[in-house]
N, C-alpha and C positions, 0 to 999 in steps of 0.2 A: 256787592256789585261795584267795580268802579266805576267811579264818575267821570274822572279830570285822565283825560287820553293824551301825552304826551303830544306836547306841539308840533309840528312841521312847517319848516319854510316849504311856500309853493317853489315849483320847480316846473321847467319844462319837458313833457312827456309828448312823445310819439307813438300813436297806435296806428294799428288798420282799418279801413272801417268800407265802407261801402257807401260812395257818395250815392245820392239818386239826381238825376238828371232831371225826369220829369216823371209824375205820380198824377194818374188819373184814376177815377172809379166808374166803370160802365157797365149797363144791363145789357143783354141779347136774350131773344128768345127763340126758337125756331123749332119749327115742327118735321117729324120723320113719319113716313108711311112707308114700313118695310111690308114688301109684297111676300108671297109665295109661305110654304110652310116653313115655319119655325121648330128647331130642336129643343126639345122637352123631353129630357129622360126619362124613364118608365111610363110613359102615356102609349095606352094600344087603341085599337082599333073599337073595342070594348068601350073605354068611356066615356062615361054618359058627362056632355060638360052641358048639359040644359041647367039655365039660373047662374051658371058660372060669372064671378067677377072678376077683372081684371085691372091688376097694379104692378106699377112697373118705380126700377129703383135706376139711378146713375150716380156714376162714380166715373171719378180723370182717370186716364188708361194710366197705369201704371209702367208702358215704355211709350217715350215718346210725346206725352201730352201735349205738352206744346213745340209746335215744328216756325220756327223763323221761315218764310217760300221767300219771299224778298222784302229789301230793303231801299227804299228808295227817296232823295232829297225831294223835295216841294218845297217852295217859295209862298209863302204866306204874311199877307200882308196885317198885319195888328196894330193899331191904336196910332194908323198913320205910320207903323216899322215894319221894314220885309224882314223877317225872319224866315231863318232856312230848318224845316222840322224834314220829318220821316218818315214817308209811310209805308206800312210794314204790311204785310199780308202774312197773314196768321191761320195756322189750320190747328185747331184744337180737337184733338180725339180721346174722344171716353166709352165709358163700357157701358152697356144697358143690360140691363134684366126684367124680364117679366114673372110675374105670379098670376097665374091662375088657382080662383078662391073657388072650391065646389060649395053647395050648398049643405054637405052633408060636412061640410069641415075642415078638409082634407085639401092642400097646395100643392099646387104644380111647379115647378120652377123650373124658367126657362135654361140652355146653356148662353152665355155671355153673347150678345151683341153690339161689334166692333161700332162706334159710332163718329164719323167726322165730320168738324164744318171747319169754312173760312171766314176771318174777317177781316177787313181794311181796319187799322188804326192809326191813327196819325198823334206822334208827340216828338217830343226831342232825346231824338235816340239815334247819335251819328254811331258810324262804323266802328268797332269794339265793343257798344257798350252791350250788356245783355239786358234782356229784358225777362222780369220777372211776373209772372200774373198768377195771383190767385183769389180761388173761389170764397165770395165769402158766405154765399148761396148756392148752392147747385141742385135743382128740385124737378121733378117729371110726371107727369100724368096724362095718361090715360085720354083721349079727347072721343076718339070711335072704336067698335072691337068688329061690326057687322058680324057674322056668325062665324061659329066656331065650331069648325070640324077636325076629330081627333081622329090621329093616324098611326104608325108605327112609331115611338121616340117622335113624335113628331104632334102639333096644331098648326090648323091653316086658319087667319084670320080673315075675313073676306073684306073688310076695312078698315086698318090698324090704321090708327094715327094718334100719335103719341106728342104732345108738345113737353121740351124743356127749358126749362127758364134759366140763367146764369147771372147772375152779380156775381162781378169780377174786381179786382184790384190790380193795376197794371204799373207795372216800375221798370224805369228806363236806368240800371246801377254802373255801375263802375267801381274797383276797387282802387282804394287811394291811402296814401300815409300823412295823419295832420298832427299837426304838433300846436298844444295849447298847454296853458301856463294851469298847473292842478297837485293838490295835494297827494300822498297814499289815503288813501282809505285806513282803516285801524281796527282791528277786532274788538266786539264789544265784549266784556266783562264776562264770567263763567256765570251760570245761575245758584244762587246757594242752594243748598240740598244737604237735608240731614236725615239720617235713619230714625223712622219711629219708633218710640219706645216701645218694650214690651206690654201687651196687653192680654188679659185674661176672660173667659167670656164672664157678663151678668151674674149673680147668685139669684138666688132664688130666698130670700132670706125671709118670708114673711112663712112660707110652709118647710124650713126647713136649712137648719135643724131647729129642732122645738125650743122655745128660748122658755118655753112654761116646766 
């Protein structure tokens, strides 16, 4: 392996990079109570959901998660300084799904339910920059189910109320070109490697061949 990597003078290099403007971390939690019957493919009229348990999963919507509604200056005054921040109103939408557990084993699973909220956030995030958030938690359960009547593709829940919880990470970026004084990097060394010899299996040489 070599050791000694060919020296280099530093030099000045420009890349792209993504400044961030301002970088918070926040929780929300909010609760849904979707009314009326829900779509559950092959559930009839027939099943028996008595003892049945109920869990439910969320996931970001996959178009659209995060929708910028406005953007707006606010004057804020810090540490004795107005400073001018932004605050954003944010609709975040993700997908829900429920399971219905029977007692004999056997899951139901719901079709997809569209889920939205809004929130105010306020950081430094003027006009251009995007703003990025993501989840570093996204978790949901179950709070009430009230009874449960099975229908066509379909259950009515008589009290659903599902809470979800969110920890977020939120970035206010901009893409930018900096130029700092930095080396190439330089590839390390190949790893040596050599073919093993040939080998033979064990003998057997205590019963054979007969040395008497």
């Amino acid at each position: 392996m070599q050791e000694n990597m060919p020296s280099q003078a530093p030099e000045l290099i420009c890349i792209n990079v993504d400044k961030v403007y301002d970088w918070i971390v926040k929780e929300m939690s909010f609760d849904i109570s979707p009314a009326g019957s829900m779509s559950f493919p092959g559930v009839t009229a027939a099943t028996d959901l008595t003892g049945a348990t109920v869990k439910c999963n969320v996931t970001p919507a996959s178009t659209n998660p995060i929708v910028i509604l406005n953007r707006e200056n606010r004057a804020f005054t810090i540490d004795g300084a107005t400073v001018c921040l932004q605050q954003l109103n944010v609709q975040k939408n993700f997908v829900l799904t429920l399971t219905v557990c029977l007692p004999n084993g056997a899951t139901l699973t719901s079709a997809n339910i569209p889920v939205s909220r809004c929130e105010q956030i306020t950081l430094c995030a003027p006009k251009g920059t995007d703003v990025e958030i993501t989840y570093t938690d996204l978790d949901c359960f179950v709070c009430t189910t009230g009874t449960l009547t099975a229908g066509t593709d379909t259950i009515t829940f008589s009290a659903l109320t599902i809470t979800v919880a969110v920890c977020q990470s939120i970035q206010s970026t901009f893409p930018v070109t900096v130029e700092f004084l930095a080396t190439y990097c330089e590839p390390r060394a190949d790893l040596p490697f050599a073919c093993p010899g040939a080998a033979r299996p064990q003998q057997c040489s205590v019963i054979f061949p007969n040395g008497g």
